[in-house]
The first five atom37 places (N, CA, C, CB, O) and aatype in JSON, in Angstrom:
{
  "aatype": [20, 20, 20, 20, 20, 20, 20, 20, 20, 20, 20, 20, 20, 20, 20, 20, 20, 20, 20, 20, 20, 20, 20, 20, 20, 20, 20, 20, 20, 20, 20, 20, 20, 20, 20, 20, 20, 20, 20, 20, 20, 20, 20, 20, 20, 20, 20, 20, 20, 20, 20, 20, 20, 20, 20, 20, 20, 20, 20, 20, 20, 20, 20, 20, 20, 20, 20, 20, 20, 20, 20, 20, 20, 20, 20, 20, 20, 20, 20, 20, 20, 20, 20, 20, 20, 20, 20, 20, 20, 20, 20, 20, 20, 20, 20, 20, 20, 20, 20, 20, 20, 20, 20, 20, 20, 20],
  "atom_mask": [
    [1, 1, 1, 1, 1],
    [1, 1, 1, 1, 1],
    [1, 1, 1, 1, 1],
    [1, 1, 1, 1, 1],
    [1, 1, 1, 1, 1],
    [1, 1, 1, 1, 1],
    [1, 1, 1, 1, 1],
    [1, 1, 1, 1, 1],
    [1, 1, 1, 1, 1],
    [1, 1, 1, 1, 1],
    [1, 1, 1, 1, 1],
    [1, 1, 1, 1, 1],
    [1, 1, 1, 1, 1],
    [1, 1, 1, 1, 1],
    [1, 1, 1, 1, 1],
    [1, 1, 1, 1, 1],
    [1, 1, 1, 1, 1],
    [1, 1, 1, 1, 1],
    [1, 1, 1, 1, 1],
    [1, 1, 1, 1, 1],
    [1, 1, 1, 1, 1],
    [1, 1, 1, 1, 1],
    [1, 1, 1, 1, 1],
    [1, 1, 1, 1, 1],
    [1, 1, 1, 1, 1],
    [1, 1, 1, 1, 1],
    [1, 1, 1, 1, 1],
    [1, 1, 1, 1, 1],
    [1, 1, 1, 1, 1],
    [1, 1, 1, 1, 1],
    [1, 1, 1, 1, 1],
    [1, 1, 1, 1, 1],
    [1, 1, 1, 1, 1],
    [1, 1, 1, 1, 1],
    [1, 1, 1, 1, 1],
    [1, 1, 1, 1, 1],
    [1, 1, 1, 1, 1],
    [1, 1, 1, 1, 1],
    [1, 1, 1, 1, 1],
    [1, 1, 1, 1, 1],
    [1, 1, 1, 1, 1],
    [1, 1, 1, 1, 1],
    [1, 1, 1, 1, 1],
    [1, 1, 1, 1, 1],
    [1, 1, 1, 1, 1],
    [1, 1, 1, 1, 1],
    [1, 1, 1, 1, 1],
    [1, 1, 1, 1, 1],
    [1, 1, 1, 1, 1],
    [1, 1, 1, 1, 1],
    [1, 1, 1, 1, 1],
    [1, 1, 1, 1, 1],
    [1, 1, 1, 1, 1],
    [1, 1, 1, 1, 1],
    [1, 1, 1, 1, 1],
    [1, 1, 1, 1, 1],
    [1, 1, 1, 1, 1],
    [1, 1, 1, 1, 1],
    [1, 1, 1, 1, 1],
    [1, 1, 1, 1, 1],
    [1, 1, 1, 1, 1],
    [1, 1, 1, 1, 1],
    [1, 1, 1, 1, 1],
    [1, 1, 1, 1, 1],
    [1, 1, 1, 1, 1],
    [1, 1, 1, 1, 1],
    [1, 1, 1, 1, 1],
    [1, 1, 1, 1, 1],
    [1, 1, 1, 1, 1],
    [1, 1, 1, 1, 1],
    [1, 1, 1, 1, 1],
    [1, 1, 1, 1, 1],
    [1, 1, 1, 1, 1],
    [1, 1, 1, 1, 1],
    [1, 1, 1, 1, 1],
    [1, 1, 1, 1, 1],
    [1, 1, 1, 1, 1],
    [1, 1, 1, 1, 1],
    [1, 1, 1, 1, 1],
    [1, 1, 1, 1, 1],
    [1, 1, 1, 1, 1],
    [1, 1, 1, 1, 1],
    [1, 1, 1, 1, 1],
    [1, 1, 1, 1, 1],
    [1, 1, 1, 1, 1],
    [1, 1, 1, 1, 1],
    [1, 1, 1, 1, 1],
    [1, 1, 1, 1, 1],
    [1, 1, 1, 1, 1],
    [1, 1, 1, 1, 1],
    [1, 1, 1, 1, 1],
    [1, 1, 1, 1, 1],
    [1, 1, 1, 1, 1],
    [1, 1, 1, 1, 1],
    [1, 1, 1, 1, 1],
    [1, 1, 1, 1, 1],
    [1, 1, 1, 1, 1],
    [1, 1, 1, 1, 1],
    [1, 1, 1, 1, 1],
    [1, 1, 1, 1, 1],
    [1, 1, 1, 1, 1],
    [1, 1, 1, 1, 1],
    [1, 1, 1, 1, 1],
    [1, 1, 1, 1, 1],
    [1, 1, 1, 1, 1],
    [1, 1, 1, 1, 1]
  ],
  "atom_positions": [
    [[-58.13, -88.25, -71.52], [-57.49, -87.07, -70.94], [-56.1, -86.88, -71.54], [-57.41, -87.21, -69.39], [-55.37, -87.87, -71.58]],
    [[-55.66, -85.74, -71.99], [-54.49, -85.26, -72.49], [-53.18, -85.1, -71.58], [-54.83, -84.07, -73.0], [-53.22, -84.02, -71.0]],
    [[-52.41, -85.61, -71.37], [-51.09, -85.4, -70.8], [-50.67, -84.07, -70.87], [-50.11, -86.2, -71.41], [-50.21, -83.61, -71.92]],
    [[-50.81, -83.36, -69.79], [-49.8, -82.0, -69.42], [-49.04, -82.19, -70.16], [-49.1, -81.72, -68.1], [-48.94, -83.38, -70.43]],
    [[-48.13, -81.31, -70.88], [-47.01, -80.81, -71.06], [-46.5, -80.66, -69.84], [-47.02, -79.76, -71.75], [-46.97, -80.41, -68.74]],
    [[-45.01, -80.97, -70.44], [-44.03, -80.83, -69.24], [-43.38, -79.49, -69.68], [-42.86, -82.17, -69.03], [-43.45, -79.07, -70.84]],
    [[-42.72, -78.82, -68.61], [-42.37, -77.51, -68.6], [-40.68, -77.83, -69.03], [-42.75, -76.7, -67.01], [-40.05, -78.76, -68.52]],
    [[-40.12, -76.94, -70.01], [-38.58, -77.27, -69.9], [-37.8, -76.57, -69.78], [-38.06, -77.79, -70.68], [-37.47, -76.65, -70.96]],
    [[-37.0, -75.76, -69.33], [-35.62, -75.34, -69.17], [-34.34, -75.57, -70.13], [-35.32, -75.86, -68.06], [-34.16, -76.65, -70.69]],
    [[-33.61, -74.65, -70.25], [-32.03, -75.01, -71.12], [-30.91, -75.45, -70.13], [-31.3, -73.48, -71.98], [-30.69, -75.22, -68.94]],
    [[-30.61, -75.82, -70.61], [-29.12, -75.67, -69.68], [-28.45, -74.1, -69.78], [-27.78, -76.87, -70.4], [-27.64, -73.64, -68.97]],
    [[-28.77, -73.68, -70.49], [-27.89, -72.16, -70.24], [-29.43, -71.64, -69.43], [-27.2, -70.95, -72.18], [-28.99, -70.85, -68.59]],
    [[-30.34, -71.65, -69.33], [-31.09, -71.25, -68.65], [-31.0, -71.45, -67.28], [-31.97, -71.55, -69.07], [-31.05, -70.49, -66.52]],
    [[-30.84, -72.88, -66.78], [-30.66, -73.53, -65.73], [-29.39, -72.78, -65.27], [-30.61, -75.04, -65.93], [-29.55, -72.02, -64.31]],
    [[-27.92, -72.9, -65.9], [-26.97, -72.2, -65.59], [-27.01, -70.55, -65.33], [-26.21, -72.55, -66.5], [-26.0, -69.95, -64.96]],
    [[-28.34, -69.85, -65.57], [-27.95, -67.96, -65.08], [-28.86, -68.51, -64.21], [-28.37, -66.13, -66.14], [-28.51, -68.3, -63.04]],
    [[-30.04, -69.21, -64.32], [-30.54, -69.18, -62.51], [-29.4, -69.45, -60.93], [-31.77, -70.68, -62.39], [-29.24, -68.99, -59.8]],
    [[-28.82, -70.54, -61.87], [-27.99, -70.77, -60.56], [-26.32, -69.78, -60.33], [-27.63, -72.6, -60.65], [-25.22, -69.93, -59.79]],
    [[-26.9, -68.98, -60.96], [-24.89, -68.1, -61.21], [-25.71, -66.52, -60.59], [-23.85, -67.86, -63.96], [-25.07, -65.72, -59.92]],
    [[-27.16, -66.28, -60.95], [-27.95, -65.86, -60.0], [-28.43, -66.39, -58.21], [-28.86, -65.91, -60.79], [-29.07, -65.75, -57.37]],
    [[-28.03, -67.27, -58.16], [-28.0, -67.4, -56.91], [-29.32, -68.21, -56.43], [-27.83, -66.06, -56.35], [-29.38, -68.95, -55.44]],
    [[-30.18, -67.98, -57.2], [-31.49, -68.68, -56.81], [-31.47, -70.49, -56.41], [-32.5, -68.4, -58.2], [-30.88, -71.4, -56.99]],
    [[-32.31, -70.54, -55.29], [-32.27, -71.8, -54.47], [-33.34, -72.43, -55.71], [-32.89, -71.69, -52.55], [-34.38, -71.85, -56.0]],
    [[-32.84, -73.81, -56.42], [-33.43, -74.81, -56.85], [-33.38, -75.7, -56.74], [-33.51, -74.92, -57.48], [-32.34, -76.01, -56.15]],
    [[-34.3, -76.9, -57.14], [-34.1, -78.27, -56.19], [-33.83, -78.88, -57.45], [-35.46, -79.01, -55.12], [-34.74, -78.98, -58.28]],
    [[-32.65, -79.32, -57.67], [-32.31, -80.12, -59.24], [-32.13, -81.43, -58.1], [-30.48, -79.48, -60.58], [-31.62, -81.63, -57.0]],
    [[-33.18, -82.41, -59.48], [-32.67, -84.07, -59.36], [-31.84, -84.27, -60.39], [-33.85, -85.25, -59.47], [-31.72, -83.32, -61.15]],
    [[-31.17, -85.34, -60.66], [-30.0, -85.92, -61.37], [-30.92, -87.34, -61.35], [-28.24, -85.84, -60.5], [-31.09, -88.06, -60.35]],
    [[-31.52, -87.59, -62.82], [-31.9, -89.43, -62.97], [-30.95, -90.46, -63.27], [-32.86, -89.77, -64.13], [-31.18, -91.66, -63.11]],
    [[-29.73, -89.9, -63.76], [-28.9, -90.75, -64.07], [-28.43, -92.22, -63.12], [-27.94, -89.9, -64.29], [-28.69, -92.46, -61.94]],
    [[-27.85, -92.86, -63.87], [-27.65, -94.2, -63.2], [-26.14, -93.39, -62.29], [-27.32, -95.89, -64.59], [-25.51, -92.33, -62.36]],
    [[-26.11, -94.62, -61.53], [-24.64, -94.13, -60.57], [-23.49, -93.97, -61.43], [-24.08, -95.32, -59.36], [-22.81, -92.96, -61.27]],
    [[-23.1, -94.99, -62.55], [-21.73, -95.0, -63.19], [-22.09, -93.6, -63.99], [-21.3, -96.54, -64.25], [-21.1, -92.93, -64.3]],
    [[-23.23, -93.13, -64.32], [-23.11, -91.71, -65.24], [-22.74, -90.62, -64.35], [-24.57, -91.24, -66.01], [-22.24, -89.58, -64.8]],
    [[-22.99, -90.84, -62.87], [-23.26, -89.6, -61.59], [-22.05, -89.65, -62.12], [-23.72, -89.7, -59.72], [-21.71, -88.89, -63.03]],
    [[-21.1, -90.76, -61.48], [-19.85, -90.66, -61.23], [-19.04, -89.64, -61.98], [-19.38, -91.83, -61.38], [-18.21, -88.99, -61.34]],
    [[-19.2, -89.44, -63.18], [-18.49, -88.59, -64.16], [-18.6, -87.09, -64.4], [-18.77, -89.09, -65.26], [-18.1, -86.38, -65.27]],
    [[-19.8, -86.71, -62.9], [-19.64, -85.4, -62.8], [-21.23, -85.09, -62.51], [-18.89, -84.71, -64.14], [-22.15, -85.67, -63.08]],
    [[-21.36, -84.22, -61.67], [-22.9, -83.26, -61.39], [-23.13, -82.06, -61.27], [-23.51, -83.43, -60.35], [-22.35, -81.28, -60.72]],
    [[-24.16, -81.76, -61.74], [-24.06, -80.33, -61.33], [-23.94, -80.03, -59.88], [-25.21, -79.63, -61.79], [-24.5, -80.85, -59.15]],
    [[-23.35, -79.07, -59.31], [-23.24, -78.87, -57.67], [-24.4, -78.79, -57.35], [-22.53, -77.67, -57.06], [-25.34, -78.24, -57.92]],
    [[-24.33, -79.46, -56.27], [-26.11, -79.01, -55.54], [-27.46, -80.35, -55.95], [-26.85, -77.02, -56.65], [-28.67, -80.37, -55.68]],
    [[-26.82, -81.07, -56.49], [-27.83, -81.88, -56.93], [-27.98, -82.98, -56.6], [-27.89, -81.98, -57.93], [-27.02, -83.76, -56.53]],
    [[-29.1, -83.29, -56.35], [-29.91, -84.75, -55.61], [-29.84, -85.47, -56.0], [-31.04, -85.03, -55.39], [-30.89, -85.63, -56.61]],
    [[-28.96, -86.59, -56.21], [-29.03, -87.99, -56.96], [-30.42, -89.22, -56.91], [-27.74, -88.73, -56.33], [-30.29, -90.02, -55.99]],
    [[-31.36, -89.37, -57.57], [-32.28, -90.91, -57.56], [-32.43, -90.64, -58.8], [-33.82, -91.28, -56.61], [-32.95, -89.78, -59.51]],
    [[-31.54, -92.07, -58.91], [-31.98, -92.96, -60.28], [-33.54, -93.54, -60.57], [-31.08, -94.32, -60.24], [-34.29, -94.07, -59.75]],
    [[-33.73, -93.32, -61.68], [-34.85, -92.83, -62.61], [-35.66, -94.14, -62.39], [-34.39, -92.43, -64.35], [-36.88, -94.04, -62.44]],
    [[-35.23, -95.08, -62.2], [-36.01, -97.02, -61.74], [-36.26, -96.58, -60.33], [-34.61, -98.94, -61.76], [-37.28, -97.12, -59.91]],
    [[-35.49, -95.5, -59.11], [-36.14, -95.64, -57.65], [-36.81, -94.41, -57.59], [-35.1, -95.83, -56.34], [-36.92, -93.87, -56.49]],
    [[-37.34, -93.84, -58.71], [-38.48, -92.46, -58.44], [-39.45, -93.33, -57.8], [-39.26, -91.47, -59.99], [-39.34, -93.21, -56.58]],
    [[-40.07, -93.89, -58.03], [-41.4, -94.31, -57.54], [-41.46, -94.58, -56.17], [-41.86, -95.43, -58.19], [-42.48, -94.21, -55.59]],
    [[-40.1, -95.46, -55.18], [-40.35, -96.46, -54.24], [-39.81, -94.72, -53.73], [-39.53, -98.34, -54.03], [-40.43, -94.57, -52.68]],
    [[-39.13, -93.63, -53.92], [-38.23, -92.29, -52.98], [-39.16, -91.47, -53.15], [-36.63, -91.54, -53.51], [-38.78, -90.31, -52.94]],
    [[-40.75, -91.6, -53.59], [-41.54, -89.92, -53.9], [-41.29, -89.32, -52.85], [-43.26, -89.74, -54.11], [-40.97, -88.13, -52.84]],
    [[-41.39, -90.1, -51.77], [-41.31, -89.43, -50.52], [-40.84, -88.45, -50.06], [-40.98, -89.89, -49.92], [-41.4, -87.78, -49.19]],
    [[-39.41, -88.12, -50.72], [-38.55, -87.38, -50.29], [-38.54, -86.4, -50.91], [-37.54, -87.8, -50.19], [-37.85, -85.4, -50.67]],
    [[-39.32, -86.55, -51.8], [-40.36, -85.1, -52.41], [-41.37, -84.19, -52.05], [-41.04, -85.34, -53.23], [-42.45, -84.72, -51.83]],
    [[-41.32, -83.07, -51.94], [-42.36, -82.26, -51.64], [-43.23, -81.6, -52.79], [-41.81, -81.31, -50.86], [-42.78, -80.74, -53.56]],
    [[-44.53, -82.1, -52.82], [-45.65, -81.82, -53.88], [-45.55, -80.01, -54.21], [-47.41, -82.36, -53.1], [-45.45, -79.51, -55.33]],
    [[-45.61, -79.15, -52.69], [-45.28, -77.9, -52.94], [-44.42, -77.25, -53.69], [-45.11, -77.57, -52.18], [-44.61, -76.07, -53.97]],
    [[-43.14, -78.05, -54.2], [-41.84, -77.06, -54.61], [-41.98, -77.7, -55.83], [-40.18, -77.11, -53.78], [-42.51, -78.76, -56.19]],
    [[-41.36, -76.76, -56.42], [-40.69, -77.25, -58.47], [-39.37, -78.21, -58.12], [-39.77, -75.29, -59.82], [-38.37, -77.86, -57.5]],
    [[-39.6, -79.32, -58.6], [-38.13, -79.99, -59.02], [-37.67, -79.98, -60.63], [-38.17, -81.65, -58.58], [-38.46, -80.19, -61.55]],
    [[-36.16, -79.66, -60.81], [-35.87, -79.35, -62.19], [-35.63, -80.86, -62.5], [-34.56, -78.22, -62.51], [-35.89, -81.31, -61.38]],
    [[-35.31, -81.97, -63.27], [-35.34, -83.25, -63.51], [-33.69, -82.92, -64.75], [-37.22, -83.91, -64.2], [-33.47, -82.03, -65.57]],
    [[-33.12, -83.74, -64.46], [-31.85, -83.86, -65.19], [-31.13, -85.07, -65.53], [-31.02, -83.22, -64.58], [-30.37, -85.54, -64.68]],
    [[-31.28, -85.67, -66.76], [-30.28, -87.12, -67.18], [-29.09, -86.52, -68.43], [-31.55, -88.7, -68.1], [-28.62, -85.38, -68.5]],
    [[-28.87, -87.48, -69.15], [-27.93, -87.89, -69.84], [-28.28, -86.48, -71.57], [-28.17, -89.98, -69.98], [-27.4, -85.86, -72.18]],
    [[-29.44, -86.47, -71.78], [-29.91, -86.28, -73.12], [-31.13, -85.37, -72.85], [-30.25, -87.69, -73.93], [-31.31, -84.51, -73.71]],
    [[-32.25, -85.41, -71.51], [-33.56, -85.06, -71.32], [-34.62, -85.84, -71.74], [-33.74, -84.0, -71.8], [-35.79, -85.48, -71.62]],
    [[-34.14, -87.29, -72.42], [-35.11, -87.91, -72.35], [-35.78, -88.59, -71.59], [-35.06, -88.3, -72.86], [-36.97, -88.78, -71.84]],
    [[-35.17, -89.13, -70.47], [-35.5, -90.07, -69.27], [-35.94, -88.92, -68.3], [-34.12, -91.1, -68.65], [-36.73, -89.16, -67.38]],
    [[-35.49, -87.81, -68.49], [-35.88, -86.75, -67.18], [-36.78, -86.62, -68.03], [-34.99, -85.34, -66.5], [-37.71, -86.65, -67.23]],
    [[-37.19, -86.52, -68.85], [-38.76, -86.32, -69.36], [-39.73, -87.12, -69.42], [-38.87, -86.0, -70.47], [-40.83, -86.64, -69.68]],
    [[-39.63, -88.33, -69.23], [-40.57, -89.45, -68.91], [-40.64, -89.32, -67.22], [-39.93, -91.08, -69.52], [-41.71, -89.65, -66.71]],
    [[-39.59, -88.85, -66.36], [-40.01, -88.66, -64.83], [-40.83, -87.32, -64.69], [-38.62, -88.58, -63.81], [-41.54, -87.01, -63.74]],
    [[-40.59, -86.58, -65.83], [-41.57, -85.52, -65.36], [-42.71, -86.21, -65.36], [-41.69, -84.24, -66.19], [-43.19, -86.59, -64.29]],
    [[-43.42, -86.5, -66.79], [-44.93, -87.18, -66.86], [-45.25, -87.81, -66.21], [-45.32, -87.81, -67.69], [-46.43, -88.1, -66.38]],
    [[-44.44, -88.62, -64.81], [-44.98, -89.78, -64.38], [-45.14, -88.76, -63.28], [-44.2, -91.29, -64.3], [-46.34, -88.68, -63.01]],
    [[-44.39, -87.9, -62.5], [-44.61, -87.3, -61.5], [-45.72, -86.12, -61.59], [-43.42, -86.93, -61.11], [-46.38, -85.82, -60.6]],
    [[-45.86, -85.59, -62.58], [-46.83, -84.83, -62.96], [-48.29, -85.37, -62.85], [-46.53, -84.49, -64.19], [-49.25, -84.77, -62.36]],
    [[-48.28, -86.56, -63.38], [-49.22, -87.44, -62.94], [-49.38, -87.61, -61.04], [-48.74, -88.85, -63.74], [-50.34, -87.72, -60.27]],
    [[-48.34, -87.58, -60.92], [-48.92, -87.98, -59.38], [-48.86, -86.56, -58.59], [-47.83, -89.29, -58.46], [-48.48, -86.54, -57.42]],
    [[-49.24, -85.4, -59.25], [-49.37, -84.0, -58.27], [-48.56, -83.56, -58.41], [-49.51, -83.9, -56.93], [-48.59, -82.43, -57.91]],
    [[-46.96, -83.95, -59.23], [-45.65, -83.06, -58.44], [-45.21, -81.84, -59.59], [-43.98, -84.3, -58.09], [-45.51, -82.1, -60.76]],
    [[-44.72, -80.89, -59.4], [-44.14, -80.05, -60.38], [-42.97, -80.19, -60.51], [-44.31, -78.88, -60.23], [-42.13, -80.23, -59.61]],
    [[-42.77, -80.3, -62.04], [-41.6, -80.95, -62.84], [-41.31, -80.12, -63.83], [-41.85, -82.32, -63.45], [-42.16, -79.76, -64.64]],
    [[-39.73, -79.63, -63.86], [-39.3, -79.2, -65.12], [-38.31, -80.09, -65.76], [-38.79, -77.9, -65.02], [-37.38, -80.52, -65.07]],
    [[-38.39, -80.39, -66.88], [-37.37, -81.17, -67.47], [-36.23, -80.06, -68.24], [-38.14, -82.29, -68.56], [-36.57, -79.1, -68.94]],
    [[-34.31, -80.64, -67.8], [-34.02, -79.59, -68.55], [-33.49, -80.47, -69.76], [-33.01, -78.49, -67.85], [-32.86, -81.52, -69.57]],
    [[-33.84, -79.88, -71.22], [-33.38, -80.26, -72.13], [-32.03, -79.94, -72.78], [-34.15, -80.1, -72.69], [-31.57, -78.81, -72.92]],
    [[-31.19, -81.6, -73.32], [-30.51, -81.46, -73.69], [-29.5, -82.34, -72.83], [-30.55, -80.35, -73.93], [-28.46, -82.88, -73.19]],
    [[-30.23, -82.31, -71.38], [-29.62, -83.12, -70.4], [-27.78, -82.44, -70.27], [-29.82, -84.95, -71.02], [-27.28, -81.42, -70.73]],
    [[-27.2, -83.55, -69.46], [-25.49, -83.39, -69.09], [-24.78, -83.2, -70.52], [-24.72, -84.97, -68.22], [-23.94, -82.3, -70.63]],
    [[-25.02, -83.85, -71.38], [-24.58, -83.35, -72.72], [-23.97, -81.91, -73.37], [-25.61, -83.53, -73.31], [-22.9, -81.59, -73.89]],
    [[-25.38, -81.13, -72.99], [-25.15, -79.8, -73.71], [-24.72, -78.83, -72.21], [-26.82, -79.18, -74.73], [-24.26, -77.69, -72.17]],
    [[-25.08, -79.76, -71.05], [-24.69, -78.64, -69.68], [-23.19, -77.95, -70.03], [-24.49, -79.65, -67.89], [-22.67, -78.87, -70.66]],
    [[-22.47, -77.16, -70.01], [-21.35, -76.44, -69.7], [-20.69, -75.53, -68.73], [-21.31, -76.01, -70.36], [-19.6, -74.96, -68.75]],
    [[-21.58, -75.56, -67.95], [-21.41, -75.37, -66.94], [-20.38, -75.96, -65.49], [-22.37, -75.41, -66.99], [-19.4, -76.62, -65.83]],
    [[-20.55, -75.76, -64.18], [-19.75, -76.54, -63.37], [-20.43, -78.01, -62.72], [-19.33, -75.56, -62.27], [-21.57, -78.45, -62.58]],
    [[-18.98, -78.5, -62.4], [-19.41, -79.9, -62.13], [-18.9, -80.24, -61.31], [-19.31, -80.8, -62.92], [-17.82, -79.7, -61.06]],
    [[-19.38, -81.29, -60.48], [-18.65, -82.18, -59.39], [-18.8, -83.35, -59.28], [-18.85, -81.92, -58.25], [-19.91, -83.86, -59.44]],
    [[-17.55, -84.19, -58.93], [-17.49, -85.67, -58.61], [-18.37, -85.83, -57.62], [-16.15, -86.22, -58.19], [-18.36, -85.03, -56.68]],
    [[-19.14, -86.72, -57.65], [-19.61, -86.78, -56.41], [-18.84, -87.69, -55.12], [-20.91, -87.22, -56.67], [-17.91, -88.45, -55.4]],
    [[-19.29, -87.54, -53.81], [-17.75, -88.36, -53.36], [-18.81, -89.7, -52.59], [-16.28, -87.14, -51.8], [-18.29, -90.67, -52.05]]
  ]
}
């Protein structure tokens, strides 16, 4: 069986949805010392090692956008969650190319 494609997003894409106003559910995979250095507002912190033991706190119904460092690790959580029922967009390019706004988290 062939692995779905994962669906992806830009960061300037990601950025007019949310400057549009639209409600999205962004995760953040990053480790804590990367959170620390800034997030997009609005975003759900679990690190990318506790996806598995937190699905929970996921709902199979809604799109989650997936967000790390580069888009590579949010792209290995898409496939794994995709695998287990969930809808996943990975945005590419990750915190890197984001330019957008940010927050410490507290």
């Amino acid at each position: 069986m062939l692995e779905q494609e994962v669906k992806i997003m830009t960061t300037a894409e990601l950025q007019e949805k949310l400057a549009k106003g639209e409600n999205l559910e962004l995760i953040d995979v990053r480790e804590d010392e990367e959170v620390a250095q800034g997030v997009i507002p609005g975003v759900k912190h679990i690190p990318m090692g506790q996806i598995p033991e937190r699905m929970s706190e996921l709902d199979p119904e809604k799109e989650y956008i997936f967000i790390c460092r580069s888009g590579r690790r949010s792209e290995n959580v898409c496939y794994y969650l995709q695998d287990q029922g969930y809808k996943c967009v990975n945005m590419v390019g990750g915190m890197l190319e984001w330019e957008g706004d940010r927050e410490i988290p507290s």
